[in-house]
C-alpha positions as CSV (number, residue, x, y, z in Angstrom):
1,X,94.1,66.8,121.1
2,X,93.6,69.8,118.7
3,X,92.4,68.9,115.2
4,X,94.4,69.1,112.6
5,X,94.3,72.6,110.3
6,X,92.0,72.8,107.4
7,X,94.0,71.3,104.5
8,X,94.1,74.2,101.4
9,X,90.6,74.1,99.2
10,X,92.5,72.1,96.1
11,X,89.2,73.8,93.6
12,X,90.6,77.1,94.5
13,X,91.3,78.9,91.4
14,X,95.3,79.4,91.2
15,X,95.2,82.8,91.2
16,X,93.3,82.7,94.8
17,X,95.9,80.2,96.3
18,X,98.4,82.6,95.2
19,X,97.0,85.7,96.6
20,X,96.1,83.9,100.0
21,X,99.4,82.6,100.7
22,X,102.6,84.2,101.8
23,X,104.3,84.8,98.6
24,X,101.5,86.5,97.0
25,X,101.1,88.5,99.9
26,X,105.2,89.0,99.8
27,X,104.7,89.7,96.2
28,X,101.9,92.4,96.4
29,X,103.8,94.2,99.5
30,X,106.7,94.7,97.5
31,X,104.9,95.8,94.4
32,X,103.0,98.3,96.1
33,X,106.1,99.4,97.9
34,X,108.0,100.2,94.9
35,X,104.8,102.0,93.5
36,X,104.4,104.3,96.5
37,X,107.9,105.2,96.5
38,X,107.8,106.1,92.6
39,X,104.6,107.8,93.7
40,X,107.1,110.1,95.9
41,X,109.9,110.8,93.3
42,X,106.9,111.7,90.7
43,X,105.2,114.6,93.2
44,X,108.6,116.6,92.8
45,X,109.0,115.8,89.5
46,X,105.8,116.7,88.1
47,X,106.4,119.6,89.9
48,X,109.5,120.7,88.2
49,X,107.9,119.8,84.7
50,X,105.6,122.4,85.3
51,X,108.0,124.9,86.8
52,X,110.1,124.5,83.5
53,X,107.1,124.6,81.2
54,X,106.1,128.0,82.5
55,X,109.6,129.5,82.9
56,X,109.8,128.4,79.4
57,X,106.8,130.2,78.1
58,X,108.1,133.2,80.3
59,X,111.8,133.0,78.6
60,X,110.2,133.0,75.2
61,X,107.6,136.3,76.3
62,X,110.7,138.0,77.0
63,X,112.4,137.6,74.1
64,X,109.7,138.3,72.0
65,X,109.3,141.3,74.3
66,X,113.2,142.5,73.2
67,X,111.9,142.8,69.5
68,X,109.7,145.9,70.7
69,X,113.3,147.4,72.0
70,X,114.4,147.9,68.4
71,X,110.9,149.2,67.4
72,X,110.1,152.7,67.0
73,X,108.1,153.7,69.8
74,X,108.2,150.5,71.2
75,X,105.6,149.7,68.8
76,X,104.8,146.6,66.1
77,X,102.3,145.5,63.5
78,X,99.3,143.6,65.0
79,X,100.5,140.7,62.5
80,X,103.9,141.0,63.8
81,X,102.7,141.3,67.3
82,X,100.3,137.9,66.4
83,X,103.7,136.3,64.8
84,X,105.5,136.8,67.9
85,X,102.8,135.4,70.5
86,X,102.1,132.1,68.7
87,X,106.3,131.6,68.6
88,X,106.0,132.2,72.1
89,X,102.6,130.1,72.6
90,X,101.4,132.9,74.9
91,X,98.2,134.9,74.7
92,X,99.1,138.4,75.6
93,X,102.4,140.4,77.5
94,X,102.9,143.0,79.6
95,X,105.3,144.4,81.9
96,X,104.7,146.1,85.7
97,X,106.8,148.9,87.0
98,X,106.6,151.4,89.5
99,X,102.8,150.1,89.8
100,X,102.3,151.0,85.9
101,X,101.0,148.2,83.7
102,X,103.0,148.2,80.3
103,X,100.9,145.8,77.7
104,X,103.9,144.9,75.7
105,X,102.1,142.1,73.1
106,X,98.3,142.5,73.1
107,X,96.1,139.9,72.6
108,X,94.9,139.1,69.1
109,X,91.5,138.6,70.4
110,X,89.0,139.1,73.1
111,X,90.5,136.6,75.9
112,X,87.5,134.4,77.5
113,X,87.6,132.0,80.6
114,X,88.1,131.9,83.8
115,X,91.4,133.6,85.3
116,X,94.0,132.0,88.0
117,X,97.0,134.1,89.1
118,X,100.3,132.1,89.7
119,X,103.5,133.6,90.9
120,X,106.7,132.2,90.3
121,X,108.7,134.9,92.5
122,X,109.8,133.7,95.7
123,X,107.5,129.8,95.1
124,X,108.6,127.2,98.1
125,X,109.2,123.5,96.7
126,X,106.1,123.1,98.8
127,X,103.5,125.0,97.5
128,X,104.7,124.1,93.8
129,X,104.4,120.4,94.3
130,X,101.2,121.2,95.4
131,X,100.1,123.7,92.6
132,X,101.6,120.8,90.7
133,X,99.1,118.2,91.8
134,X,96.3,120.9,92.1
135,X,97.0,121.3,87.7
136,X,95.0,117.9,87.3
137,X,92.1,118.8,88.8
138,X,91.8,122.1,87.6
139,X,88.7,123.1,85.8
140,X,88.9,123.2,81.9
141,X,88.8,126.2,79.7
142,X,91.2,128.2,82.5
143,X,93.3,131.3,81.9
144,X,96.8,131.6,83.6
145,X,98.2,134.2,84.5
146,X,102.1,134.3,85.5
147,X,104.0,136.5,87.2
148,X,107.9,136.4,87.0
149,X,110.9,138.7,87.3
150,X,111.4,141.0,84.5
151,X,114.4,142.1,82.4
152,X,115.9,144.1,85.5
153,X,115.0,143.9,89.3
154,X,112.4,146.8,89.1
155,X,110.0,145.2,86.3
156,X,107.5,142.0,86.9
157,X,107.2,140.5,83.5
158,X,103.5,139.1,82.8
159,X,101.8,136.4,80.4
160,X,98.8,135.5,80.0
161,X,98.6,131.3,79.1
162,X,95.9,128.7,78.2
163,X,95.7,126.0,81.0
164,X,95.2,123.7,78.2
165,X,98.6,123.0,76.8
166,X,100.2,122.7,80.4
167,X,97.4,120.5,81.5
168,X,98.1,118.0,78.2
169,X,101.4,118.4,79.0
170,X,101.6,117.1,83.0
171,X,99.4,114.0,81.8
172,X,101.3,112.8,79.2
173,X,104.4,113.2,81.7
174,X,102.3,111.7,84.5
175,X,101.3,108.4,81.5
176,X,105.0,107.7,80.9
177,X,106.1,108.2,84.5
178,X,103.2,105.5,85.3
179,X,103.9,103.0,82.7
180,X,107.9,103.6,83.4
181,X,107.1,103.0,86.8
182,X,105.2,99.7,86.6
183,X,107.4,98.5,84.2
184,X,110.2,99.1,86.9
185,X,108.0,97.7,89.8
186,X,107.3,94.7,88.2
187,X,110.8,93.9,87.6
188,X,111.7,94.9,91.0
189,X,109.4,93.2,92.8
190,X,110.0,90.2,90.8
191,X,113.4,90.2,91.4
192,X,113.2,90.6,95.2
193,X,110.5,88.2,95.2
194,X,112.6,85.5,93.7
195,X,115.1,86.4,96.3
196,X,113.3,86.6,99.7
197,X,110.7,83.5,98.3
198,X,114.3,81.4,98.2
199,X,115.5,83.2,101.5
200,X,112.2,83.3,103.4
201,X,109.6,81.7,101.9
202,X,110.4,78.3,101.3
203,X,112.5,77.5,104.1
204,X,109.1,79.0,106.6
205,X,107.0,76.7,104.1
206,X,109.4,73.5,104.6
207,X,109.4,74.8,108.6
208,X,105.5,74.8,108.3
209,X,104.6,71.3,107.0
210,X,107.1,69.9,109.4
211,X,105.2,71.3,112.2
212,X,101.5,70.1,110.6
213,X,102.9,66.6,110.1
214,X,104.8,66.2,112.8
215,X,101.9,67.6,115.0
216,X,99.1,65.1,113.4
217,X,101.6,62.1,114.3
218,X,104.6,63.0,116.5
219,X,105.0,59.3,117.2
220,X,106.0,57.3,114.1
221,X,106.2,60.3,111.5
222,X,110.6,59.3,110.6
223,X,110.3,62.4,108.0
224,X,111.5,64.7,110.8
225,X,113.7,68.4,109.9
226,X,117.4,68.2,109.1
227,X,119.3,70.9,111.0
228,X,120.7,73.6,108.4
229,X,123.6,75.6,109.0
230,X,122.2,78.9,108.5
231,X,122.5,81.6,111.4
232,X,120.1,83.6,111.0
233,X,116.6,83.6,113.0
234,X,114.7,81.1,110.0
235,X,118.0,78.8,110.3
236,X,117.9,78.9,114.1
237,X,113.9,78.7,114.4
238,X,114.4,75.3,112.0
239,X,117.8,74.1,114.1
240,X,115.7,74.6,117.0
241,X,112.4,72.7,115.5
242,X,114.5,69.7,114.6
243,X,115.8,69.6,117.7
244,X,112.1,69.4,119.6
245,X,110.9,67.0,117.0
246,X,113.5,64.7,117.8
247,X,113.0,65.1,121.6
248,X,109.5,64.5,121.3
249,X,110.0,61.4,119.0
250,X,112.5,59.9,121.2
251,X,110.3,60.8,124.3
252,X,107.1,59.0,122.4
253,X,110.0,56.0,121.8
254,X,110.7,55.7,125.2
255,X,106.9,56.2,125.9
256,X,106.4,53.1,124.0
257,X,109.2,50.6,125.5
258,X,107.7,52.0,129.2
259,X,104.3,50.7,127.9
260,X,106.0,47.5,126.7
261,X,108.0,47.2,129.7
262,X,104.8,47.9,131.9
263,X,103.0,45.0,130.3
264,X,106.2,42.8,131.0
265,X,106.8,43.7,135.0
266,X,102.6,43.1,135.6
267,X,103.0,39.3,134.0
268,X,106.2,39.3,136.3
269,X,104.5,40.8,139.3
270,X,102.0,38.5,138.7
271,X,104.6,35.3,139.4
272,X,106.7,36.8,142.2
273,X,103.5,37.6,144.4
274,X,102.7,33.7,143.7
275,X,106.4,33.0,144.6
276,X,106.6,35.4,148.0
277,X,103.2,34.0,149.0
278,X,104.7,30.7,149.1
279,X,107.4,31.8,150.8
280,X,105.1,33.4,153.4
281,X,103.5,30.3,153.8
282,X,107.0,28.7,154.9
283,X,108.0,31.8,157.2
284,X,104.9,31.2,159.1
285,X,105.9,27.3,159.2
286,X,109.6,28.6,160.4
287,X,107.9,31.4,162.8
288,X,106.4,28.3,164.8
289,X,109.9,26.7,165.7
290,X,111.1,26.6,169.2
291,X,115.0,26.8,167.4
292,X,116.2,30.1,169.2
293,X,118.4,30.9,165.9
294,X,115.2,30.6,163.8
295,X,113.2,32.7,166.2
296,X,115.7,35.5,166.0
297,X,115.8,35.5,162.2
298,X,112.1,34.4,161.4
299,X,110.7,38.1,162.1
300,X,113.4,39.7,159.8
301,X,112.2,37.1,157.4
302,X,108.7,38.1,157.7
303,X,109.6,41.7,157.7
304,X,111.7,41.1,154.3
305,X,108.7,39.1,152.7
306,X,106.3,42.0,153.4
307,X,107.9,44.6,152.0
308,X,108.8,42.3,148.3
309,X,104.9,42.0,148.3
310,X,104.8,45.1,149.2
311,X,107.0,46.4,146.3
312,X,105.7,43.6,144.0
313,X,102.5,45.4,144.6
314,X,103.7,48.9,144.0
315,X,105.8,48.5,141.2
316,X,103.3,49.7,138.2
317,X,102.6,52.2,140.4
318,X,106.1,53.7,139.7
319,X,104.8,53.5,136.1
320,X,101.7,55.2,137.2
321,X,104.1,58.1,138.8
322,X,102.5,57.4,142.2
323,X,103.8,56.3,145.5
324,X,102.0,54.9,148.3
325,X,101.4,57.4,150.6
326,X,103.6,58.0,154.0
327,X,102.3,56.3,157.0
328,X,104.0,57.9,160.0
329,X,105.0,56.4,162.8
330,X,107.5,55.9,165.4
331,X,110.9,54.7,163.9
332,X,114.4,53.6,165.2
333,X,116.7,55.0,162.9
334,X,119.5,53.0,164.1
335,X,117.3,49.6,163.4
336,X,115.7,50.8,160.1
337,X,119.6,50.8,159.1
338,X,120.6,48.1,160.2
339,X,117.9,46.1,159.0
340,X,118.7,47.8,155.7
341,X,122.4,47.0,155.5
342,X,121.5,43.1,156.5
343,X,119.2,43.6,153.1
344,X,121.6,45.5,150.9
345,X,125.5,44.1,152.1
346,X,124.5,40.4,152.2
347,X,127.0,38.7,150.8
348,X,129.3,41.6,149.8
349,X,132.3,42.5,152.1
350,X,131.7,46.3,153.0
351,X,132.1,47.8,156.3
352,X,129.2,50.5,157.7
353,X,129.5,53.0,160.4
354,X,126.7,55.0,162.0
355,X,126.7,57.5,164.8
356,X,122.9,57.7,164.7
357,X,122.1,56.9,168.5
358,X,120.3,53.8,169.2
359,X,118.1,55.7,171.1
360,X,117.0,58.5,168.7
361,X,113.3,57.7,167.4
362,X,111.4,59.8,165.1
363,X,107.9,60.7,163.1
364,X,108.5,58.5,159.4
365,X,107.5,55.5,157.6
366,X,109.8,52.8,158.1
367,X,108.5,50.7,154.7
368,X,109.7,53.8,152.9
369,X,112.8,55.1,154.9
370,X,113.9,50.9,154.8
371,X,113.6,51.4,150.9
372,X,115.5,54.8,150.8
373,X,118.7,53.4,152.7
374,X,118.4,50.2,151.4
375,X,119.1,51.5,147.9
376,X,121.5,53.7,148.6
377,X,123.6,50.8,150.7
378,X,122.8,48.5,147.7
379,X,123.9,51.4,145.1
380,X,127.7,51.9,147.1
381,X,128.3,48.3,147.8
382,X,127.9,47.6,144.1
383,X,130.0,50.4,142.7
384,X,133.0,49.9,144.9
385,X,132.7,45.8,144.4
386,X,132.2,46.4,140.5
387,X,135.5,49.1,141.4
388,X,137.4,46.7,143.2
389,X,138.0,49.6,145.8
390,X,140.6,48.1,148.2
391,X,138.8,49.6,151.2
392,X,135.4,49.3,150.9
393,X,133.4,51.3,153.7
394,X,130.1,53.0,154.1
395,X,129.9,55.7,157.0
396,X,126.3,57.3,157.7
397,X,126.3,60.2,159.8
398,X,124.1,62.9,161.5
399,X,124.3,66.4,160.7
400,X,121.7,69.1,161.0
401,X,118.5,68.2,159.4
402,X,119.7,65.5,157.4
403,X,121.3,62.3,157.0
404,X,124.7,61.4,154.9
405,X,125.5,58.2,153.1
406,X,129.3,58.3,152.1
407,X,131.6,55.7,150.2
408,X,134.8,54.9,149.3
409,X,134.3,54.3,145.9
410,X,135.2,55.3,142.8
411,X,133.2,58.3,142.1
412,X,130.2,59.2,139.6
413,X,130.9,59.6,136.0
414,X,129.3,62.9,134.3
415,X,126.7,61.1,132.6
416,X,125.7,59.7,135.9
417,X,125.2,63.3,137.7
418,X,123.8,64.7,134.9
419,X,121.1,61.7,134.7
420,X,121.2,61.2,138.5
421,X,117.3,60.8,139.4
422,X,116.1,59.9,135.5
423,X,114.4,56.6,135.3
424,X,116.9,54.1,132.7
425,X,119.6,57.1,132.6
426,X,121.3,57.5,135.8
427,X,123.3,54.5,136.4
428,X,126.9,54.3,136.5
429,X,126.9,50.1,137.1
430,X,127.1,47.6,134.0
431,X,123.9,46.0,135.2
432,X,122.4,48.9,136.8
433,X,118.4,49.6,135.8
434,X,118.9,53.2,137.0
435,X,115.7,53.0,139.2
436,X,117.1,53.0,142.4
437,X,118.0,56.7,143.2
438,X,114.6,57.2,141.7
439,X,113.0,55.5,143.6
440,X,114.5,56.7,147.2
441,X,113.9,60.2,145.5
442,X,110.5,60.2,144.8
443,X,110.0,58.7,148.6
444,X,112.2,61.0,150.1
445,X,109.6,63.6,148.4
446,X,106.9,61.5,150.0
447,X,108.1,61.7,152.9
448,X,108.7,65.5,152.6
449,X,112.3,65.6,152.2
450,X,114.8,65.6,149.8
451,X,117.9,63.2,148.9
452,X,120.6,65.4,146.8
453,X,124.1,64.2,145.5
454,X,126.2,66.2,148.3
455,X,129.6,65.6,146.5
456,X,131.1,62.8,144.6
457,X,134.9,62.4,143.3
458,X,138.1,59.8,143.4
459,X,137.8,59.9,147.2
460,X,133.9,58.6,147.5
461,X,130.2,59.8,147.1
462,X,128.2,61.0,149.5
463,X,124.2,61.7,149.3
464,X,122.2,63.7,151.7
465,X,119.1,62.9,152.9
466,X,117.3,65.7,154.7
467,X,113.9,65.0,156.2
468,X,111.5,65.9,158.5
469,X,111.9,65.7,162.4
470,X,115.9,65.4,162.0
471,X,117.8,67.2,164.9
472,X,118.6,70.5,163.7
């Protein structure tokens, strides 16, 4: 037997138990699924924060680029030049045509740091969600320059920006997008962790210390799984858990009145031997008569005492699920059956036919093959007496490889066929034990053969008992 599983360490700190079992474990999936999926929807938006921050600083150059229209010779005061920069929080602007470089707004001072070129003509959602990941780990201090369309197709308007601003800008956006974010994951997770722990979780953990109980003692443990009426795989793995516990408890039941009965039939056994010794003793007495009657009948008598010592002997051996072993021999199969219907039909008004030859012998044990028909006989006579069949005959035939035992009686109920060779199951008679056809099917098996219910109905039964060294 397996030992049992490792009860939960009860000086675990709560938080521990939590994160070891299945709904802390359901708990963080979920959380970090929700986070990796914001994660997803914040690459393409930080992406277009910092597409609109530099359009934006490119929309304001140009406008402060239309005041040098009005200006004579497109020219203004450095202060006015200085005024309009800061309103457009650029450094310096200039415009590119026909390969000529225009410096529209110069800068008010000597520009320092190192440069980086972006171009948003003609950007793929691609390479600005990576540019857009690339802005938080750029080096400080840096100088952007951006590129973008002009005021008509055949000018390339260009700015000069601190990285600074934009920089401060993507991680504020990238702070509130986090907290936002866990804020919603929290609430999310918690919410379908509420629903899956009362969908999933605590019907698997009900399922789960059904199975450790039930597993440390399947025998007497009465708190067994109620069936649910859910469909789904949880409800059917449970449906289908209750229904093995309660098969296994019933088998470990039945275990249990076997053992009982075990201990009864060996105190029992113990008697009958006495009894069918002293019967022996007077068949040996009887043998010795000169009465010609007595000498016919005393060997049959002998015969009939050795085998109930023989089966007094072997009964808790059925218990044991072990039958004496074959011993072949040479066998009359006309006399084993008659011998067996003088056993089985005494004293009950049934007629038997046989076409079995008298002269047809064979390779069997007769103990065994006595025990087989014997049963069966006993089995028919009984269900058409208990039937009150008004014709009451057993025929037993022949046929290729086998021999058949049919009746006029009454039929087999469907409990009986579906309990046919079960020990206390299969019997369709008020006082029946259900042994017999167990019996003659465990030594037709011995015997290498095989006894099956060939058809049963309103117009009789019939078994058929194939075995070894039948004419084919």
């Amino acid at each position: 037997m397996s030992a049992d599983p490792p009860d939960p360490d009860p000086q675990l700190p709560g938080l521990r138990r939590f994160a070891d079992s299945l709904s802390g474990r359901l708990f963080a999936l979920t959380l970090g699924a929700i986070l990796l999926t914001e994660f997803l929807i914040f690459i393409p938006s930080v992406s277009g924060l910092r597409t609109q921050w530099l359009e934006e600083r490119v929309a304001a150059a140009r406008i402060a680029a239309l005041a040098l229209e009005a200006a004579p010779m497109r020219e203004v005061s450095a202060e006015l030049s200085g005024s309009l920069l800061m309103k457009a929080e650029v450094l310096a602007v200039a415009e590119l045509e026909d390969d000529m470089r225009f410096q529209l707004l110069a800068p008010a001072s000597q520009i320092e740091g190192p440069m980086r070129t972006i171009d948003l003509r003609g950007s793929t959602m691609m390479g600005r969600s990576m540019a857009a990941i690339f802005e938080y780990f750029a080096p400080e201090g840096e100088i952007l320059i951006v590129s973008a369309d002009g005021s008509n197709a055949a000018r390339v308007i260009e700015i000069v920006v601190p990285q600074a601003p934009l920089k401060e800008a993507l991680a504020a956006f990238a702070w509130r997008v986090a907290g936002l974010s866990l804020i919603i994951a929290l609430v999310a997770a918690a919410l379908i962790y509420a629903v899956l722990d009362a969908l999933v979780v605590r019907p698997m953990k009900r399922v789960t210390i059904s199975v450790e109980q039930f597993s440390r003692d399947p025998g007497s443990w009465t708190r067994r799984l109620s069936p649910t009426t859910r469909r789904d795989e949880i409800g059917r793995a449970q449906n289908a858990l209750s229904g093995m516990e309660r098969a296994v408890a019933d088998a470990f039941r039945q275990r249990a009145h076997l053992a009982e009965l075990g201990s009864a039939v060996a105190k029992i056994n113990h008697d009958l031997r006495n009894s069918l010794a002293s019967a022996q003793l007077v068949s040996d007495v009887l043998a010795k008569s000169e009465d010609p009657r007595i000498m016919r009948a005393a060997p049959r008598l002998e015969r009939a005492l050795e085998r109930a010592i023989d089966l007094a002997t072997a009964t808790l051996d059925y218990g044991k699920a072990a039958q004496r072993p074959p011993k072949l021999q040479s066998v009359s199969l006309r006399m084993v059956l008659l011998e067996s219907a003088d056993e089985a039909l005494s004293g009950v008004t049934t007629i038997m036919n046989t076409n079995v030859p008298a002269e047809f012998t064979f390779q069997s044990d007769p103990d065994h093959l006595h025990r087989i028909a014997a049963n069966l006989l006993r089995n028919a006579a009984e269900a058409m007496t208990q039937a009150e069949s008004p014709v009451r005959r057993i025929d037993i035939f022949l046929t290729p490889g086998a021999l058949v035992f049919r009746d006029t009686g009454p039929g087999l109920p469907e409990t009986a066929r579906a309990n046919l060779f079960k020990p206390f199951s299969g019997s369709s008679r008020t006082l029946g034990t259900g042994l017999g056809l167990v019996i003659a099917h465990e030594l037709a098996a011995a015997l290498g053969g095989e006894l099956t219910l060939l058809e049963t109905g309103e117009a009789g039964t019939a078994f058929r008992l194939a075995l070894p060294g039948l004419p084919a």
